[in-house]
Every structure is written in structure tokens, then in C-alpha cells.
C-alpha positions as CSV (number, residue, x, y, z in Angstrom):
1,X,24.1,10.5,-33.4
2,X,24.2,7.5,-31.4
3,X,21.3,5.8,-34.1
4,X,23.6,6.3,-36.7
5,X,27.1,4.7,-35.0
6,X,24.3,1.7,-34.4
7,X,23.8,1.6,-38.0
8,X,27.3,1.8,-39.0
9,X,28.1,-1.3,-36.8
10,X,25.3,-3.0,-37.6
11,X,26.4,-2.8,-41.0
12,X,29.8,-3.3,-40.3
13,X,29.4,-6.1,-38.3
14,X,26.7,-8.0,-40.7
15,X,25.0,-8.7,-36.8
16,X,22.6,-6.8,-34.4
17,X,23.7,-9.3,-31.3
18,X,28.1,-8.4,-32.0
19,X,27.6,-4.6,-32.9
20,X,25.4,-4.3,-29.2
21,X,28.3,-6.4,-27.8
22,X,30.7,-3.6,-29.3
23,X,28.8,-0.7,-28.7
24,X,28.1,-1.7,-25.1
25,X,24.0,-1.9,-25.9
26,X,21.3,-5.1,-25.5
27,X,20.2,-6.4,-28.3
28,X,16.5,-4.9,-28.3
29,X,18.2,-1.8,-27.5
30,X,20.2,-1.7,-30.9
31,X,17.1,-2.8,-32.7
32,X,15.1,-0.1,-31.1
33,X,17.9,2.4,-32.2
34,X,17.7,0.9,-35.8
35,X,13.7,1.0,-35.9
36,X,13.5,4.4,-34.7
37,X,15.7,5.8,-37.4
38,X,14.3,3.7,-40.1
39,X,10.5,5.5,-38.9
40,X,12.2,8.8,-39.1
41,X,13.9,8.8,-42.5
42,X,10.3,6.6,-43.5
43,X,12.2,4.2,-45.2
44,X,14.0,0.3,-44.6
45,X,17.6,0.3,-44.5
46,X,18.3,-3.3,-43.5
47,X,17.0,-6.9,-44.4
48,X,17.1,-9.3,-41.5
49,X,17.7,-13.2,-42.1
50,X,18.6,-16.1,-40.7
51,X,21.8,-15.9,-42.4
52,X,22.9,-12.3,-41.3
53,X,22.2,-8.7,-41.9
54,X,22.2,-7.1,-45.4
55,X,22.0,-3.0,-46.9
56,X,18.6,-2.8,-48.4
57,X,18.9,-0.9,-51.9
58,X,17.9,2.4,-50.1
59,X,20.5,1.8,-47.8
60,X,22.9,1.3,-50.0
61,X,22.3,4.9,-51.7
62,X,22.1,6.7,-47.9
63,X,25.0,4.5,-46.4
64,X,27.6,7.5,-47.8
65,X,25.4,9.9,-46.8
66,X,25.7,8.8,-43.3
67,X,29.2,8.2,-43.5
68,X,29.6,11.1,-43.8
69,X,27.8,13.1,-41.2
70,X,29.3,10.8,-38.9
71,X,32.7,11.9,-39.9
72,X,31.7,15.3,-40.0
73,X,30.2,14.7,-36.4
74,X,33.4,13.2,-35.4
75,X,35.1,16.5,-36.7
76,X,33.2,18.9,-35.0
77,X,33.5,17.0,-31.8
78,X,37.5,17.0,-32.6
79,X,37.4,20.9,-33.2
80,X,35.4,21.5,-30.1
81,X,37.9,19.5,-28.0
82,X,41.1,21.6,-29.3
83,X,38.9,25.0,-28.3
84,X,38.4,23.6,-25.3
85,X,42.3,22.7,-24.9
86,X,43.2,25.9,-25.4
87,X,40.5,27.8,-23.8
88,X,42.0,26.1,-20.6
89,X,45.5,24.5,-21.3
90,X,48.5,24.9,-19.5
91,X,52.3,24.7,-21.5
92,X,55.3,24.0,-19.5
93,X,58.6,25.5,-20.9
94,X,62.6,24.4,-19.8
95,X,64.5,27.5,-20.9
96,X,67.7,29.1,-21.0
97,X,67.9,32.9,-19.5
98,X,69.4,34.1,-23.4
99,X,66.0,32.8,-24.5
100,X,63.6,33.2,-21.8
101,X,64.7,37.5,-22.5
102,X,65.3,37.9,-25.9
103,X,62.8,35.0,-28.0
104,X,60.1,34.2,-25.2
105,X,58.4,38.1,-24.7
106,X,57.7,38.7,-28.3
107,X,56.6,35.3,-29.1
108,X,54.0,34.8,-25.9
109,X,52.8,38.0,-26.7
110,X,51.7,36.9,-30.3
111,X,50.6,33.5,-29.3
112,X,48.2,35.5,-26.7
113,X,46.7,37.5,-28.9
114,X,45.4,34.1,-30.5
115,X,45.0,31.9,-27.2
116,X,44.3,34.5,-24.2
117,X,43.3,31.4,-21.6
118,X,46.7,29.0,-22.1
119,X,48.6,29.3,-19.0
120,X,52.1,29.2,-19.2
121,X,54.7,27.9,-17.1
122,X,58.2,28.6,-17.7
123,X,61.1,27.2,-16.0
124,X,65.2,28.2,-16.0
125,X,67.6,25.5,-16.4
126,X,70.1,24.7,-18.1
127,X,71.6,21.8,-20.8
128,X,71.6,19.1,-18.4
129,X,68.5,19.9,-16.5
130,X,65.8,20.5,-19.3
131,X,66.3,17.2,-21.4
132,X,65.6,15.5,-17.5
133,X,62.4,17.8,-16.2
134,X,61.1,16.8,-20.2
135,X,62.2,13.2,-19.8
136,X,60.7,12.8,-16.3
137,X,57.1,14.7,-17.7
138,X,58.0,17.9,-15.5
139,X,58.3,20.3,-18.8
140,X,56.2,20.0,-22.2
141,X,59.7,20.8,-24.1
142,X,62.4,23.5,-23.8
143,X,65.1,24.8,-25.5
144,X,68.6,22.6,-25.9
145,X,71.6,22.8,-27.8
146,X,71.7,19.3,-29.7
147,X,75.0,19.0,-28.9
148,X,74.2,18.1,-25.3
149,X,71.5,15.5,-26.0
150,X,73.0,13.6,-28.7
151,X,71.1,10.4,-30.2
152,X,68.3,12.8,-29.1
153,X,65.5,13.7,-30.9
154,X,65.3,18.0,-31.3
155,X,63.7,20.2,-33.8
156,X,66.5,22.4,-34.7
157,X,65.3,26.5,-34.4
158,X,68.5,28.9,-34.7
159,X,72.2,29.1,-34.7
160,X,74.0,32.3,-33.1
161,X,77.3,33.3,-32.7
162,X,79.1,33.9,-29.0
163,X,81.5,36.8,-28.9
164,X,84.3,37.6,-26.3
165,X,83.5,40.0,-23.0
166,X,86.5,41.9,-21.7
167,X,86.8,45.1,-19.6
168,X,86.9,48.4,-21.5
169,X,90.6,49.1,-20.2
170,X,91.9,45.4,-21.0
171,X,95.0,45.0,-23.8
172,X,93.1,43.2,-25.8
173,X,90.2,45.3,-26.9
174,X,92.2,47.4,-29.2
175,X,91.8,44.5,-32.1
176,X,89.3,43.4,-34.4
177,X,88.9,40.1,-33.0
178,X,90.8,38.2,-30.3
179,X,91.9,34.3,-30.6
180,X,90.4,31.4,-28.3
181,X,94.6,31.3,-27.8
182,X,94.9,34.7,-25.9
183,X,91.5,34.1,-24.2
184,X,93.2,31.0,-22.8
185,X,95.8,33.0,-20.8
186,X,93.1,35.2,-19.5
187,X,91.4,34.6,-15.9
188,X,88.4,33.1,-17.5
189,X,85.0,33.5,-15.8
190,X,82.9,30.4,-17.4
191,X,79.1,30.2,-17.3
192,X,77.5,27.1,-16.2
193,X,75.6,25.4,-18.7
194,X,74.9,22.1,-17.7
195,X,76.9,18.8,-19.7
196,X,77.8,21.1,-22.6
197,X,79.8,24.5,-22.8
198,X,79.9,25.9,-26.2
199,X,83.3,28.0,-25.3
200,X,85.0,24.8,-23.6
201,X,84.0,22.8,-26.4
202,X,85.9,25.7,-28.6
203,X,88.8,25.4,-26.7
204,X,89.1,21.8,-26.6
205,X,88.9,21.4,-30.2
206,X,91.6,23.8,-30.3
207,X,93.7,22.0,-28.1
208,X,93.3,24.6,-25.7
209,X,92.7,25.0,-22.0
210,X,90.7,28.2,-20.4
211,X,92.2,29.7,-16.8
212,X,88.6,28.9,-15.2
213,X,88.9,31.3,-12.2
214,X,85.3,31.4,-11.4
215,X,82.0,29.1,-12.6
216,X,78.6,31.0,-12.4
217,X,75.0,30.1,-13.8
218,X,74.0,33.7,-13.9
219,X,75.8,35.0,-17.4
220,X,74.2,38.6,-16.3
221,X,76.1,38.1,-12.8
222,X,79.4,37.2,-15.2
223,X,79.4,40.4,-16.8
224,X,79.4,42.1,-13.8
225,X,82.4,40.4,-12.9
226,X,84.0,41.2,-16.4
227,X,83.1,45.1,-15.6
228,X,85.0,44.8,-12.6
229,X,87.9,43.4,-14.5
230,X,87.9,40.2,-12.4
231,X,88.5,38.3,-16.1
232,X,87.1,37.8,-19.5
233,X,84.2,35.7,-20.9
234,X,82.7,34.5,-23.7
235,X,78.8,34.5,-24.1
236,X,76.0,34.0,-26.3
237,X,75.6,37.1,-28.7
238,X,71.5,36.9,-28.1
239,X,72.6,37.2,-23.9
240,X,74.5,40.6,-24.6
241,X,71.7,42.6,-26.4
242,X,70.2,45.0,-24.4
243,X,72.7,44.8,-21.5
244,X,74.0,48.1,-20.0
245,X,77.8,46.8,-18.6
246,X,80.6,49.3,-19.6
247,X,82.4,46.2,-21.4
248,X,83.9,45.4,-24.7
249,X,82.5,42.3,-26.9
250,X,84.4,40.9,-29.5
251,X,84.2,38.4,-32.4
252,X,86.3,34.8,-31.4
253,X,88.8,33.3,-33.9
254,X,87.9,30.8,-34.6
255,X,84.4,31.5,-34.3
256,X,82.4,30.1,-31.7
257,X,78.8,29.1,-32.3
258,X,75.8,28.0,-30.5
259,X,73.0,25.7,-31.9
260,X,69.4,25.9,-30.5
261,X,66.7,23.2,-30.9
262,X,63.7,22.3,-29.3
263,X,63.5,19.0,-26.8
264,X,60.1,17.7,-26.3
265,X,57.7,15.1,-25.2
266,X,56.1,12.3,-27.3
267,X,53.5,13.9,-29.8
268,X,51.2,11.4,-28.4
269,X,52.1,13.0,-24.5
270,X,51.8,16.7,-25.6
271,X,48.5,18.5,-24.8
272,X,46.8,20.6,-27.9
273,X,48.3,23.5,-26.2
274,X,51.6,22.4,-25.9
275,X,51.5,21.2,-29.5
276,X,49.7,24.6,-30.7
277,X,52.4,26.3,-28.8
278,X,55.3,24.6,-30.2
279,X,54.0,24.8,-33.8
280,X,53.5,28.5,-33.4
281,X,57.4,29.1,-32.3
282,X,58.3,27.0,-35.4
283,X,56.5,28.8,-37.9
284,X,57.8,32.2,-36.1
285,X,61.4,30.7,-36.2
286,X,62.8,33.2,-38.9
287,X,61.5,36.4,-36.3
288,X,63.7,34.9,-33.4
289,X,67.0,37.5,-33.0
């Protein structure tokens, strides 16, 4: 294709001497290039003067024609580079535990079925340590709640609701739904989240303050504790499915709730992988739990 670029330039340019400078040829290189298509298609695309280069009539009618198999060139080329991408890329994900059991499993199975070669590298963190590892270029993106990165750019995903852990035998699970005020008097195991604590931020806004006995950054490790009646907890509803603890969960009043969005790099810093990866969790969004 390189003959037809040269011709594009040329024509561009109105000059064999600046399209070589551009395109990085000599002169009688470019006109050798120009020639040798001109004997091929058997016919004269280009008038030479003193005063310039001009489109002959009969290149005038092929010019779109070669327009266009250049873009179409240009495509394919494109195309080939994104198979490539994904034939070898590598994705680098900052996640939450919640989401690295319950929304990562089903949707990296999927996306494998389409990409079997991207490699994928997933990291545990938390709200104050994903935003960094994707600020400093360690992660591709990972899942935040916006509330801890605000002035932030995120693509929001999901919103859940947290519910109240207490031991089976505690004199609260008889009711319906337990207040963020009786929680408050409770020995309160808190899970460590980073800059930002969905249940804290509950009880603040209700002019509350939790009796934090213990701080953990394992929520599975907190309902241990809750089993053993050391004190009660409030977690995620997406971090309780599937969990085997002889507990009692309860709705909150008021209702606490938990945003999730995606934090990522640049579009112009993402590889295609990263990008195909991230577009395929967004268009799967309304299968997340």
C-alpha cells in the first residue's frame, strides 16, 4: 500500500519533494513509487509543472477509489491490532472481596468464552487503595463506591442495600427490622473499608455514634465474630449470600445503602483489553446480583 499513501501525499501535498520529506522517502524514491503504480493501473494520474502537481482527469475519477482502499486498509490493520490485543492482553482489576465473589466468577467466565488468551489480574483493596493503585497505573480500573472519590470520574454500575448481622440468640432478632439507634448501643464490629464506611456514614447522618469494639478488613472474619456473639455488624447484602454463619441478618432503619461504580484509567491509557473488558461488565450490568 505504501504506492498508494505516496499518492495520497503527493496529492495532498500538491509536491513530490514535501510529501518524501513527510513520508520519510527521497525524492526519486516517491517518483519511482508514483511511476510504478501509474505502469500498473496503465494509466497517468498526475501532471508535473513547474508550478506544482495536479490530478490528471483519470485521477480525478480513481482518487475515491483509492481513498478508499486506503481507509479500508487502515481498517483492517485496526481490526487486526484489537485481535492481537486480545489474543495476548493482560486486564488489571482493584476489587472489593463482595465483588471479587459474587459479580467477578460469572462475568470472567462469559468474557472467556469470547477472549480465552486475556490474562487477568485481580487485586483486593479497598476504597482508599483502588482509586491510588489506578491513579498510580498499578490497576486498569476497579470497583469504588463514588462516595469515596468524589470530584472523581466513575461509571456508576449498581446500588445494594446493607442489612444488620446479629447472633441468632441476641434480643434484637425477634423484630422485623432493627434501628441504626439500637445498633449504636451494640458492641459494633466495623469492617475496614478504606476513607469511606457506608454504615458510619449512616450513623453520622443520624447523629449517631457506633460502640466500635473491633476494626477488621475481612467482613467473612466479622461474621465469625458476630457468630460468636462478640457484637453486631452491618454488611453489604451481596457479602452475605452464600455464607454458612448461624446468624441473623436484618433490614436497617433507616436503610443503609451502598453505591458501586467503576474507577478507571484514561481511555487513551487503557489497553483494548482493558477497554473490551470494561465494556463487557457494563453491558452485563443488569445480570450483576
Amino acid at each position: 500500500m505504501n504506492r498508494y499513501y505516496a499518492f495520497l501525499k503527493v496529492v495532498e501535498t500538491g509536491s513530490f519533494t514535501r510529501a518524501a520529506e513527510i513520508l520519510g522517502y527521497t525524492q526519486p524514491a516517491m517518483s519511482q513509487m508514483i511511476a510504478s503504480l501509474e505502469n500498473e493501473l496503465s494509466i497517468k494520474l498526475l501532471f508535473r509543472s513547474r508550478y506544482g502537481v495536479r490530478l490528471t482527469p483519470e485521477g480525478e475519477r480513481l482518487l475515491p477509489s483509492i481513498q478508499s482502499s486506503v481507509a479500508q486498509f487502515q481498517s483492517m490493520q485496526n481490526i487486526a491490532g484489537e485481535i492481537r490485543g486480545l489474543d495476548s492482553g493482560v486486564v488489571r482489576i482493584g476489587t472489593i472481596s463482595s465483588i471479587s465473589c459474587h459479580w467477578l466468577p460469572p462475568v470472567i467466565r462469559q468474557f472467556w468464552e469470547n477472549y480465552p488468551n486475556v490474562q487477568l489480574i485481580v487485586h483486593q483493596g479497598d476504597y482508599t487503595t483502588i482509586p491510588e493503585w489506578v491513579r498510580t497505573g498499578e490497576l486498569d480500573f476497579g470497583f469504588v463506591t463514588p462516595d469515596a472519590v468524589e470530584g472523581t470520574d466513575t461509571r456508576f454500575l449498581k446500588t445494594g442495600e446493607h442489612r444488620a448481622c446479629l447472633p441468632k440468640d441476641h434480643p434484637l432478632t425477634g423484630r422485623e427490622r432493627v434501628t441504626l439507634e439500637d445498633l449504636a448501643k451494640e458492641p459494633f464490629l466495623l469492617l475496614e473499608e478504606g476513607i469511606y464506611s457506608e454504615p458510619l456514614a449512616a450513623f453520622h447522618a443520624a447523629g449517631l455514634t457506633p460502640n466500635i469494639r473491633m476494626t477488621m478488613h475481612d467482613d467473612y472474619s466479622i461474621l465469625s465474630m458476630v457468630e460468636q456473639g462478640l457484637g453486631v455488624t452491618i454488611l453489604p447484602e451481596l457479602v452475605l449470600r452464600k455464607q454458612s454463619y448461624d446468624i441473623v441478618m436484618l433490614p436497617t432503619e433507616p436503610m443503609v445503602t451502598r453505591r458501586i461504580s467503576i474507577i478507571s484509567r484514561g481511555k487513551n491509557e487503557l489497553s483494548i483489553a482493558a477497554k473490551t473488558f470494561i465494556r463487557y461488565l457494563i453491558d452485563h450490568q443488569d445480570d450483576l446480583p
